[in-house]
C-alpha positions in Angstrom: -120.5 50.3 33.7 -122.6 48.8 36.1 -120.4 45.5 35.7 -117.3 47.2 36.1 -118.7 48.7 39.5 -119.7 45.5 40.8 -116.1 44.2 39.7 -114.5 46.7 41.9 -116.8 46.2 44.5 -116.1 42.3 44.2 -112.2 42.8 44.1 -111.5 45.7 46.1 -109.9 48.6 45.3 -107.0 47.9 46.9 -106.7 44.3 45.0 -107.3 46.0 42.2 -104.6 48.6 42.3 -102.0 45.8 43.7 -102.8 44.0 40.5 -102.6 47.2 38.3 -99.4 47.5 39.6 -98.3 44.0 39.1 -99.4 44.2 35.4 -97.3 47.3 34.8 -94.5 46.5 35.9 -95.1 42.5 34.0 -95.6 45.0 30.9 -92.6 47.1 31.7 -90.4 44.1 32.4 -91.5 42.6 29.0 -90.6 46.2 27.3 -87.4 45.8 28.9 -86.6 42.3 28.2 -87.4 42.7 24.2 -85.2 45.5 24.4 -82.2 44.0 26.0 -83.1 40.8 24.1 -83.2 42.7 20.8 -79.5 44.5 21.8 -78.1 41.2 22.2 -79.4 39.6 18.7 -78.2 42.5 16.9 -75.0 42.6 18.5 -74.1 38.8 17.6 -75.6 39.7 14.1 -73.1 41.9 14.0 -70.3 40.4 15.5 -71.3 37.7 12.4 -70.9 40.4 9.6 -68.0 41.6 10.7 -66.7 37.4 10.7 -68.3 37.4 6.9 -66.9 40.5 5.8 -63.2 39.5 7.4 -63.6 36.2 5.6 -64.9 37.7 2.2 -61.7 39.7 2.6 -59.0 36.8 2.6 -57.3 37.5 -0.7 -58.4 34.4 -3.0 -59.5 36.7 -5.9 -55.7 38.0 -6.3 -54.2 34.6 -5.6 -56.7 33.2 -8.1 -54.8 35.4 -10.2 -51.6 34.9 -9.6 -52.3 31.0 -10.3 -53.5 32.3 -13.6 -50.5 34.0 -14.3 -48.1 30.8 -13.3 -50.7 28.2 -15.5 -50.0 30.3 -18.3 -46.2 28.9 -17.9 -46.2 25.9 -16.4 -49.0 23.5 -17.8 -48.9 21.4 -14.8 -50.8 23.8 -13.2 -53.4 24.7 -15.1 -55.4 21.7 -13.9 -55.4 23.0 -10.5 -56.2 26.5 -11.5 -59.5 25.4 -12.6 -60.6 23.5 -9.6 -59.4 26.2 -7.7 -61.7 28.6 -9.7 -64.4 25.9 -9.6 -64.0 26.0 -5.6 -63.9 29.8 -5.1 -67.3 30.3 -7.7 -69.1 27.5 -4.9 -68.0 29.2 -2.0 -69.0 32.7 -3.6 -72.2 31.7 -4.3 -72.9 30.2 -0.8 -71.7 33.5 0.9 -74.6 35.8 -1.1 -77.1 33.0 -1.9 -77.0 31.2 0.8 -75.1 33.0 4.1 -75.8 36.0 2.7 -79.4 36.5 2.8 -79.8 34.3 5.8 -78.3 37.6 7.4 -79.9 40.2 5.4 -83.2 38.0 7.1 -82.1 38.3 10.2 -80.9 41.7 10.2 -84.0 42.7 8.4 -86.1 41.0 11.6 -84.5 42.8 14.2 -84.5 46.5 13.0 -87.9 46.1 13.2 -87.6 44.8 16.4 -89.0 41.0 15.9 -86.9 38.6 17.6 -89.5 35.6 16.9 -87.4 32.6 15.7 -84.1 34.4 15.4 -82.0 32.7 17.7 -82.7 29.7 15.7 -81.6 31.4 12.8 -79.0 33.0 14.8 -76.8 29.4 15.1 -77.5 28.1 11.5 -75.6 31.4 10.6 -72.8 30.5 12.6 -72.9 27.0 11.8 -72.9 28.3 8.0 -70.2 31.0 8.9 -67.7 28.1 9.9 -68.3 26.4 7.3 -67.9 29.5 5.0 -64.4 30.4 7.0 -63.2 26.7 6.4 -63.9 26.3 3.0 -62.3 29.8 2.1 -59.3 29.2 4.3 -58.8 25.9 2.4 -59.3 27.1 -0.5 -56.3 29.7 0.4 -54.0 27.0 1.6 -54.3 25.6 -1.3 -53.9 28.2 -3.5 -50.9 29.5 -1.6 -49.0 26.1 -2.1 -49.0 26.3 -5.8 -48.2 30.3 -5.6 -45.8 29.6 -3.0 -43.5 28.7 -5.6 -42.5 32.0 -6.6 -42.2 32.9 -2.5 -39.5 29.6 -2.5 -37.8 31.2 -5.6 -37.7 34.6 -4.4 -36.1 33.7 -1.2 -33.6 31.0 -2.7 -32.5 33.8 -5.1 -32.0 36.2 -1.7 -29.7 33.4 -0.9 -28.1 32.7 -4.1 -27.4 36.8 -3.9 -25.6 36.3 -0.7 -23.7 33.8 -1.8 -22.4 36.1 -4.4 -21.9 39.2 -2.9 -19.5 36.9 -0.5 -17.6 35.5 -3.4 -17.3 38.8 -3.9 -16.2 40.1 -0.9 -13.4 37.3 -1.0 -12.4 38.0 -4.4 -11.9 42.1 -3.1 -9.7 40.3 -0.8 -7.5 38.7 -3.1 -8.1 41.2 -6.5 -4.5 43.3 -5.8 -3.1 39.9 -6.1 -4.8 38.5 -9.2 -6.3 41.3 -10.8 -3.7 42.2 -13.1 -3.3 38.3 -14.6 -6.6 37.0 -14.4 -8.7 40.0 -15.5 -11.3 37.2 -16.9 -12.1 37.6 -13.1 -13.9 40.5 -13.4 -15.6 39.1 -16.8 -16.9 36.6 -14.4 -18.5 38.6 -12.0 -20.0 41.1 -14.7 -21.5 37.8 -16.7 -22.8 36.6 -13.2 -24.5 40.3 -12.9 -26.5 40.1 -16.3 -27.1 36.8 -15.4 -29.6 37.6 -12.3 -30.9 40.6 -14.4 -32.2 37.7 -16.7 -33.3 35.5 -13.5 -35.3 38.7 -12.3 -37.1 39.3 -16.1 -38.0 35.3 -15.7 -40.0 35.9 -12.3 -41.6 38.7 -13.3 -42.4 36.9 -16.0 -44.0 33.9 -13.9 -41.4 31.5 -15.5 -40.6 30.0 -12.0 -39.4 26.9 -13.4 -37.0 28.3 -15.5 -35.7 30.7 -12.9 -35.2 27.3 -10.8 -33.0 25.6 -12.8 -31.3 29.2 -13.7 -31.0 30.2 -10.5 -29.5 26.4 -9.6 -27.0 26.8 -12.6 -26.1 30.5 -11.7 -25.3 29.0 -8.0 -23.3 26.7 -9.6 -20.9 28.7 -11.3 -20.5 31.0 -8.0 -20.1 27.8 -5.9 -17.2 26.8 -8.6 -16.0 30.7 -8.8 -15.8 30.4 -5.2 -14.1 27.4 -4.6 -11.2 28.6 -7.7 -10.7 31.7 -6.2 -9.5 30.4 -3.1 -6.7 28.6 -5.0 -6.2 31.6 -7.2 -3.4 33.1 -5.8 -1.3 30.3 -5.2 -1.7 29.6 -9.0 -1.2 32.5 -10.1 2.3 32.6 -8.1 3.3 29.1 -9.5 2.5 29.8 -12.9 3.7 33.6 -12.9 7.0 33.3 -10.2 7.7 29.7 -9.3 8.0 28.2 -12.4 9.1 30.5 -14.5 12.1 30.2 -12.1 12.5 26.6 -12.1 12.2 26.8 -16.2 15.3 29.2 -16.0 17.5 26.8 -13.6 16.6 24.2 -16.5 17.9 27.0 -19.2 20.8 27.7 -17.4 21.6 23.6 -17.0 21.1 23.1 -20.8 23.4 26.3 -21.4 25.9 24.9 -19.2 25.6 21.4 -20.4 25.7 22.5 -24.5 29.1 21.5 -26.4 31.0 18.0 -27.4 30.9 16.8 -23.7 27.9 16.3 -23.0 25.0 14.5 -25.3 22.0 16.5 -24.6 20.3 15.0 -28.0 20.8 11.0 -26.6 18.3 12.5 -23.8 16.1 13.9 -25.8 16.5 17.5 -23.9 15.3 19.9 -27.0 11.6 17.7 -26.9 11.4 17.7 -23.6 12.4 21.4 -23.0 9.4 22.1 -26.0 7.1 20.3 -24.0 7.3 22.4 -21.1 6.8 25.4 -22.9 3.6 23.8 -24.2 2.5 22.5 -20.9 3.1 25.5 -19.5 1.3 27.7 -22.0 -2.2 25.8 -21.0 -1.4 26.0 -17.7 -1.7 29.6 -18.0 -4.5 30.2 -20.2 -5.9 27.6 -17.3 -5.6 29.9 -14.7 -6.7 33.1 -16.7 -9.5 31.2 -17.1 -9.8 30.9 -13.4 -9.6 27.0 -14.1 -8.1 25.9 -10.9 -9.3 22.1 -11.7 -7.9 22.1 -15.7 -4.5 23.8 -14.2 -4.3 21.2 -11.9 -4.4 19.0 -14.4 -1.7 20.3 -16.5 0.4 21.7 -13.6 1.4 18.1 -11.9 2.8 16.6 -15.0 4.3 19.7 -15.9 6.2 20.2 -12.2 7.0 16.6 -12.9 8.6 17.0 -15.9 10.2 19.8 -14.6 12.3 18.2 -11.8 12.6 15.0 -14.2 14.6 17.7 -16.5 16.3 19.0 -13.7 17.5 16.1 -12.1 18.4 14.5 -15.4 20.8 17.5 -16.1 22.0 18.0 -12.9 22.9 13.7 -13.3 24.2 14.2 -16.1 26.4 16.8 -15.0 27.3 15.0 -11.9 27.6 12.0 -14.0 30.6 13.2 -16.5 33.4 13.1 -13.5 31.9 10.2 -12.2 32.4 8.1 -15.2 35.9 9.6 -15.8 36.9 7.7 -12.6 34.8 4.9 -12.4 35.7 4.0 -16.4 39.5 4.3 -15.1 38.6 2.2 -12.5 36.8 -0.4 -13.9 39.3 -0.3 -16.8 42.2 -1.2 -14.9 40.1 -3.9 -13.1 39.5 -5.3 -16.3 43.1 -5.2 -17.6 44.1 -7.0 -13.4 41.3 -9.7 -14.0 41.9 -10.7 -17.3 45.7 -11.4 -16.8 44.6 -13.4 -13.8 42.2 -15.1 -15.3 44.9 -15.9 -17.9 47.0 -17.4 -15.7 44.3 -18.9 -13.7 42.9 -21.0 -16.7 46.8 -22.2 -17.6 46.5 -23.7 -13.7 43.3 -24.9 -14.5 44.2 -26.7 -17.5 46.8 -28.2 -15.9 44.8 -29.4 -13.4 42.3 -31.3 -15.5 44.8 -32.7 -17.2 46.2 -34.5 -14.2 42.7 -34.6 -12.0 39.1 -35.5 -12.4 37.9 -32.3 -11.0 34.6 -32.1 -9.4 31.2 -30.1 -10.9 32.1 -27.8 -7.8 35.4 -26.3 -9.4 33.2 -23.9 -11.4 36.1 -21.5 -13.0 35.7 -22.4 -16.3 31.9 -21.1 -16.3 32.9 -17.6 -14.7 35.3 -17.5 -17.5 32.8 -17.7 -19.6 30.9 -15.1 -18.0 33.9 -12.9 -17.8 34.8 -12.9 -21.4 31.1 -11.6 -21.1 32.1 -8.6 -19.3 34.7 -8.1 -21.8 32.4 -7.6 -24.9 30.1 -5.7 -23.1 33.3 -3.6 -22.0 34.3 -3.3 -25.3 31.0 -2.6 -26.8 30.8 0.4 -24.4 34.3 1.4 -25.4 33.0 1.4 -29.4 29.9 3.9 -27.8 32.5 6.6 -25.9 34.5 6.5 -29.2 31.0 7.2 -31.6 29.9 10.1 -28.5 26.3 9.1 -28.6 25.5 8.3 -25.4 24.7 10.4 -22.0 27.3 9.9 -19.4 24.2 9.0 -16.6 23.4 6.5 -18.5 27.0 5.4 -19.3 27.9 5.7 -15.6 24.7 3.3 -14.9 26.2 0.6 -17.5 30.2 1.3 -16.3 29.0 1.0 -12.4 27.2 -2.3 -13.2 29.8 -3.6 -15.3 32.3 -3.1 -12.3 29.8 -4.6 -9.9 29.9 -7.6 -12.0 33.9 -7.9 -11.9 33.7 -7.5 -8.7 32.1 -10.4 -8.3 35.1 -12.3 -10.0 37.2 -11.9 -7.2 35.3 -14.3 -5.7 35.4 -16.5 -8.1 39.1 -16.3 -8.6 40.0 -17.1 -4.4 37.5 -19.8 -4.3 39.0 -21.4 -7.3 42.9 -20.9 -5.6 41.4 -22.8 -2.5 39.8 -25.5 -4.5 43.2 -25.8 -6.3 45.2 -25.5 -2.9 42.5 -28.8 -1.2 43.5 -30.5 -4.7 47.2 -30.4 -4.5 47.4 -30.2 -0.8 45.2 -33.4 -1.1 47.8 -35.0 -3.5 50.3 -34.0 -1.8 49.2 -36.0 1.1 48.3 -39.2 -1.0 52.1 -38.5 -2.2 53.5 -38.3 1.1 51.4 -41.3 2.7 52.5 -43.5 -0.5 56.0 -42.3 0.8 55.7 -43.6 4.4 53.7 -46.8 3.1 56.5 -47.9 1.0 58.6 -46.7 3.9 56.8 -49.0 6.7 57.2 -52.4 4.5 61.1 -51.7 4.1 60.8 -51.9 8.0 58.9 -54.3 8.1 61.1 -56.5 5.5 63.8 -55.2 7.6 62.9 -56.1 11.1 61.7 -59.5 9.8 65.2 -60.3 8.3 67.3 -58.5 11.2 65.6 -60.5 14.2 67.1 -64.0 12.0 63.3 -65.4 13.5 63.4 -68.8 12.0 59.8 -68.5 10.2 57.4 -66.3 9.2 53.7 -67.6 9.5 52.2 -68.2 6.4 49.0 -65.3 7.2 52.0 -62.9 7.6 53.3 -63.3 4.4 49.9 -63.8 2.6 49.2 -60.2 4.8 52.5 -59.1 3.4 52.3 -59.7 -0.8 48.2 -58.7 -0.1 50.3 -54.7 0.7 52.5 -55.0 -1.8 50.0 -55.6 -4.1 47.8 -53.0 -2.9 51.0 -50.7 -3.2 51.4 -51.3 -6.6 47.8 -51.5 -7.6 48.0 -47.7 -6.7 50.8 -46.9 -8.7 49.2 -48.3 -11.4 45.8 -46.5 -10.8 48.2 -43.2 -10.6 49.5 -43.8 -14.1 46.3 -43.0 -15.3 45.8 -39.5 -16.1 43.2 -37.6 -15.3 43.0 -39.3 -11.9 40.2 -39.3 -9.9 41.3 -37.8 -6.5 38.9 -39.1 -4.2 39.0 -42.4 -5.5 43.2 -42.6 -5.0 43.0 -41.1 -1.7 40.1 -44.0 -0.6 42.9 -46.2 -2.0 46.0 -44.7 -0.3 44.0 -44.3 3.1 42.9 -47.8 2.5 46.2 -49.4 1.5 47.4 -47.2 4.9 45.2 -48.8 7.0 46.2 -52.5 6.1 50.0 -51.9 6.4 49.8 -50.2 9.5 47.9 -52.9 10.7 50.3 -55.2 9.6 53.4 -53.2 10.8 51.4 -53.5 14.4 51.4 -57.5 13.8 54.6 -57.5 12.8 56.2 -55.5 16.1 54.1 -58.0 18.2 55.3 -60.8 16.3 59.0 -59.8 16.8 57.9 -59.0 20.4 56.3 -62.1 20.9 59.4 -64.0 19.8 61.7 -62.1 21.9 60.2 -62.6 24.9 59.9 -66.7 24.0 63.7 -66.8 23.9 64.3 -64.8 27.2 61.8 -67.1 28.8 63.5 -70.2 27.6 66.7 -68.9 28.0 66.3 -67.9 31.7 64.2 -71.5 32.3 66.8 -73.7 30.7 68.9 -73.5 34.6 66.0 -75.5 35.2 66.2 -77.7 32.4 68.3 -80.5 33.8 67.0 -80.5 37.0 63.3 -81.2 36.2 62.3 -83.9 33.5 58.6 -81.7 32.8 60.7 -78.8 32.6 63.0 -80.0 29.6 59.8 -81.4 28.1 58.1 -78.7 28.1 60.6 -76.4 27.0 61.4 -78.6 23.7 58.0 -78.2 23.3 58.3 -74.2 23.3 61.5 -74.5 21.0 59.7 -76.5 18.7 56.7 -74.6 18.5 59.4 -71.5 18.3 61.0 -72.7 15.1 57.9 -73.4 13.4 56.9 -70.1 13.6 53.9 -70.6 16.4 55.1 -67.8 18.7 52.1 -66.8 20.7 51.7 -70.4 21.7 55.6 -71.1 22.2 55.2 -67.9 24.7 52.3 -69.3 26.2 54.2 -72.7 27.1 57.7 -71.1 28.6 55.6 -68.8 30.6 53.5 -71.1 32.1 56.6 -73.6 33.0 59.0 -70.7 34.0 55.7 -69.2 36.5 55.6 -72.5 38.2 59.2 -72.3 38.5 59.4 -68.7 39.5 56.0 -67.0 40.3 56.4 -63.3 38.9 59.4 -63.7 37.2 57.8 -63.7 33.8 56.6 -59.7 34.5 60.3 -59.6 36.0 61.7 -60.0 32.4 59.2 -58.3 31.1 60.3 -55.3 32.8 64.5 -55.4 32.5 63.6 -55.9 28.6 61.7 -52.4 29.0 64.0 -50.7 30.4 66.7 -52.3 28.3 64.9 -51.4 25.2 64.4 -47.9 26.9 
C-alpha cells in the first residue's frame, strides 16, 4: 500500500491517469483488432468451404458411372475406367484426409476465437484448394471425353433425323405422283422408322458403337432414298407413259409390216420385240423398287433398242419403194452396160489385134470387174426370188451395186478416147505415109522436068536413103500387132529426112536456074571480054557436072563486075515471074 502511494506520488496523478487511459484504449484497440481480425479469417474460411463444397459437387461420381455403363460395351474403355476410378478414389481422399481436416482445424480455431498461426494455415488451404479444383476438373475433362461419345451420337442422330424428316417432306411433295406405282415408297419410310426405334434401344443400351455404324448405315439409305426420289417421277413417267407409247408405235410398225412383203424374220423382229418386253419388265420392278441407279441401267439399252426397232421398221418400210425403183434402175443399167460392154470388147479385140496397146488401156480389167457386178447382180436376183431377205438391207446391196456401175461409165469414155488417140494416131501415120510418098513423086518429078543435066551423087545417096526408109515402114506395118509409138517415131522420122531433102531439092533446082539466067544474060558479054568467056566455060562446066552452088557462085561474080546489082535484078523479075 505504502508502495503504491509513493508510486502515485512519484508519477503523478495526472501521469497516471494519462497512462490509464492510454492502456485502455491499447486494450480496447487489441479487443477490437482480434475481433475484426477473427471476422476476416472466418469469412475466407468460409469463402473456402463454399470453393470445397462447389468442387465436391462437380459431377464425377455420375460420370464415373456412366463410363461404367459404356466399359461394359466397349472393351476399349474399360482401361480408362479404372484409372479414372483410381484418380477420383486419390482426389477423394485428399479432400477429407487431407483438405478436409485442415479446415475442420482451422474452423475449429476460430470459433473459439484463436487466430494464432491461422493465416499460415489459411494459404496452404488455398494452395491445397487449387490443387483439389484442378485435379477434379481434370479428372472431369477426362471423363467427359470418353462419355462424350454418346453426346456426339445423340446429336449426329438429331441430324440424321433431320435429314429424314426432309426426305420426307420431299417425298410428300412428289407422293400424288408416285404413290400409286411405287408403294415400296412408303415400305421404305416405315423400315427407316423401326430402324431408329432400334438406334434408340442401342443408346440406351450404351452400345454407342453400334449405334455409330447404324446410324452411318441408316444415313446412308436416306442419303440414297433421297437422291432416288428426286428422279422418281421422271421414271416413273418413262416407264409408266413414255415407253409404253413408244412400245406401241413399234406394235403398230410390226402390224403394218406383217404379210409376204416384208421379211420381218430376216431381221430378227420377234427376238428383238421379246427382249423389250423383258427389258422393260426389270425396268419396272427397278423403279418400284425405287432403284433409280439399276433402272438406269436397264432403261438406256432398252430406249436404245427401242429406236434401233423403230428405225429399222420404219427403214424397212421406207426401204420397200425404194428398192422397187432403184432395182429397176439399176436393172436397166445393167442390161445398157453390158451391151456396151459387148460391143466395146469386139472394138477392143480388134484393136489388139492390129496394135500393141499400152498397160494404160485398162478395159479389159473393168471387164472383169464388171462381169463381177453381174454375179453379184444375179446372186441378188436368186435372193428376191427365195424372199429371205429385208428390203433395207437389199436396198443397201442394190444402191451399192449401182454405185459400182456407175463407175463403169467412166471406164467405158476413157476407153473410147484411148481408142479415138489410137486410130486418130494411125490415122495420121497413114496420112503422113500418104504425103511422104507424095513429096518423092515431086521430087522425082521436078528432078526429071527441070532436064538438069546431073544429079549430085549425095542427092541421090539422100534419095534411095527415103526410099528405103519408106519401105522399111511398110514393111514394119505388115507386122501385126504393131507397136504404135514405134511406127509413128518411124513415120515422123522418115518425115523429117524427105522434107529435108524436098528443101535441098527446091534449092538445087533454084540454084540451077538462077546459074542459067546468069550465064545467059552474061554471055552479050562473052565475046567482048576474053576473062569473061573463060570464066563462063568455067560456070557451064561446073553446071553440067552437077556443081551448081559453085557454077552460081562463078557467073555471079563475073556478071557483078560486069553489071553491079544486076544479079539481085534477076533475082527479082524471076520472083515476080514465078509469082
Amino acid at each position: 500500500m505504502d508502495y503504491m502511494k509513493n508510486f502515485i506520488e512519484y508519477v503523478g496523478v495526472r501521469n497516471l491517469i494519462i497512462f490509464g487511459a492510454i492502456l485502455v484504449a491499447l486494450i480496447i484497440f487489441m479487443i477490437v483488432y482480434h475481433s475484426i481480425k477473427l471476422k476476416i479469417y472466418r469469412q475466407e474460411i468460409l469463402d473456402l468451404q463454399n470453393q470445397i463444397n462447389g468442387i465436391k459437387t462437380l459431377p464425377l461420381q455420375y460420370r464415373l458411372g456412366r463410363v461404367q455403363s459404356i466399359a461394359k460395351n466397349m472393351p476399349e474403355v474399360a482401361e480408362e475406367y479404372e484409372q479414372f476410378t483410381k484418380d477420383f478414389e486419390k482426389i477423394t481422399e485428399f479432400q477429407k484426409n487431407e483438405l478436409g481436416v485442415l479446415v475442420n482445424e482451422v474452423d475449429e480455431s476460430l470459433f473459439y476465437g484463436k487466430t494464432h498461426g491461422i493465416k499460415k494455415k489459411l494459404a496452404l488451404i488455398h494452395e491445397m484448394t487449387q490443387r483439389y479444383d484442378h485435379d477434379a476438373k481434370d479428372l472431369l475433362t477426362r471423363i467427359e471425353k470418353v462419355t462424350e461419345i454418346e453426346n456426339i451420337q445423340r446429336v449426329e442422330i438429331i441430324r440424321v433425323k433431320g435429314k429424314y424428316r426432309e426426305v420426307g417432306n420431299e417425298y410428300e411433295k412428289i407422293r400424288v405422283k408416285v404413290e400409286e406405282f411405287v408403294p415400296h415408297a412408303l415400305e421404305m419410310f416405315k423400315e427407316l422408322d423401326d430402324d431408329f426405334v432400334k438406334l434408340e434401344t442401342l443408346m440406351n443400351n450404351q452400345m454407342f458403337a453400334d449405334a455409330k455404324n447404324f446410324t452411318e448405315e441408316i444415313e446412308n439409305r436416306i442419303d440414297s432414298l433421297q437422291e432416288n426420289l428426286k428422279d422418281l417421277p421422271s421414271y416413273v413417267y418413262v416407264v409408266s407413259d413414255l415407253l409404253p407409247s413408244k412400245i406401241d408405235k413399234v406394235d403398230e410398225l410390226i402390224t403394218s409390216l406383217e404379210g409376204d412383203e416384208y421379211a420381218l424374220e430376216e431381221m430378227n423382229i420377234a427376238a428383238r420385240r421379246q427382249e423389250v418386253d423383258e427389258q422393260m419388265e426389270e425396268s419396272i420392278a427397278h423403279v418400284k423398287n425405287v432403284d433409280i441407279k439399276g433402272a438406269a441401267e436397264v432403261l438406256e439399252p432398252l430406249t436404245g433398242l427401242i429406236e434401233e426397232l423403230v428405225i429399222d421398221l420404219g427403214k424397212e418400210l421406207d426401204s420397200y419403194k425404194q428398192f422397187k425403183e432403184k432395182w429397176r434402175e439399176s436393172y436397166n443399167e445393167l442390161q445398157r452396160l453390158t451391151d456396151v460392154y459387148q460391143n466395146t470388147m469386139k472394138e477392143y479385140r480388134r484393136l489388139i489385134t492390129e496394135f500393141v496397146i499400152d498397160e494404160e488401156v485398162v478395159i479389159s480389167k473393168k471387164y472383169e470387174e464388171f462381169k463381177q457386178i453381174q454375179k453379184d447382180a444375179n446372186d441378188l436376183i436368186e435372193q428376191m426370188e427365195s424372199g429371205h431377205f429385208a428390203y433395207a438391207n437389199m436396198l443397201e446391196h442394190v444402191e451399192n451395186l449401182y454405185d459400182r456401175m456407175m463407175q463403169h461409165d467412166a471406164y467405158l469414155e476413157e476407153f473410147e478416147k484411148q481408142k479415138e488417140d489410137i486410130e486418130t494416131k494411125n490415122q495420121k501415120t497413114e496420112e503422113l505415109l500418104e504425103n511422104i510418098n507424095i513429096v518423092l513423086l515431086e521430087i522425082k518429078s521436078e528432078i526429071k522436068n527441070e532436064h538438069l543435066p546431073l544429079v549430085n551423087d549425095s542427092y541421090r545417096d539422100y534419095i534411095a536413103d527415103s526410099y528405103n526408109k519408106v519401105e522399111e515402114i511398110k514393111r514394119f506395118k505388115a507386122h501385126k500387132p504393131v507397136v504404135l509409138n514405134e511406127l509413128c517415131a518411124k513415120v515422123e522420122g522418115a518425115r523429117d529426112v524427105i522434107y529435108k531433102l524436098y528443101d535441098n531439092v527446091h534449092n538445087m533446082i533454084v540454084t540451077a536456074g538462077m546459074v542459067e539466067d546468069a550465064i545467059v544474060y552474061a554471055n552479050r558479054y562473052r565475046s567482048m571480054f576474053l576473062e569473061v568467056n573463060t570464066e563462063l566455060t568455067k560456070a557451064e562446066v561446073l553446071f553440067r557436072n552437077g556443081e551448081y552452088r559453085n557454077a552460081l557462085q562463078v557467073a555471079v561474080d563475073i556478071l557483078e563486075r560486069l553489071e553491079p546489082g544486076k544479079y539481085e535484078e534477076l533475082i527479082k523479075r524471076k520472083e515476080i515471074k514465078s509469082a
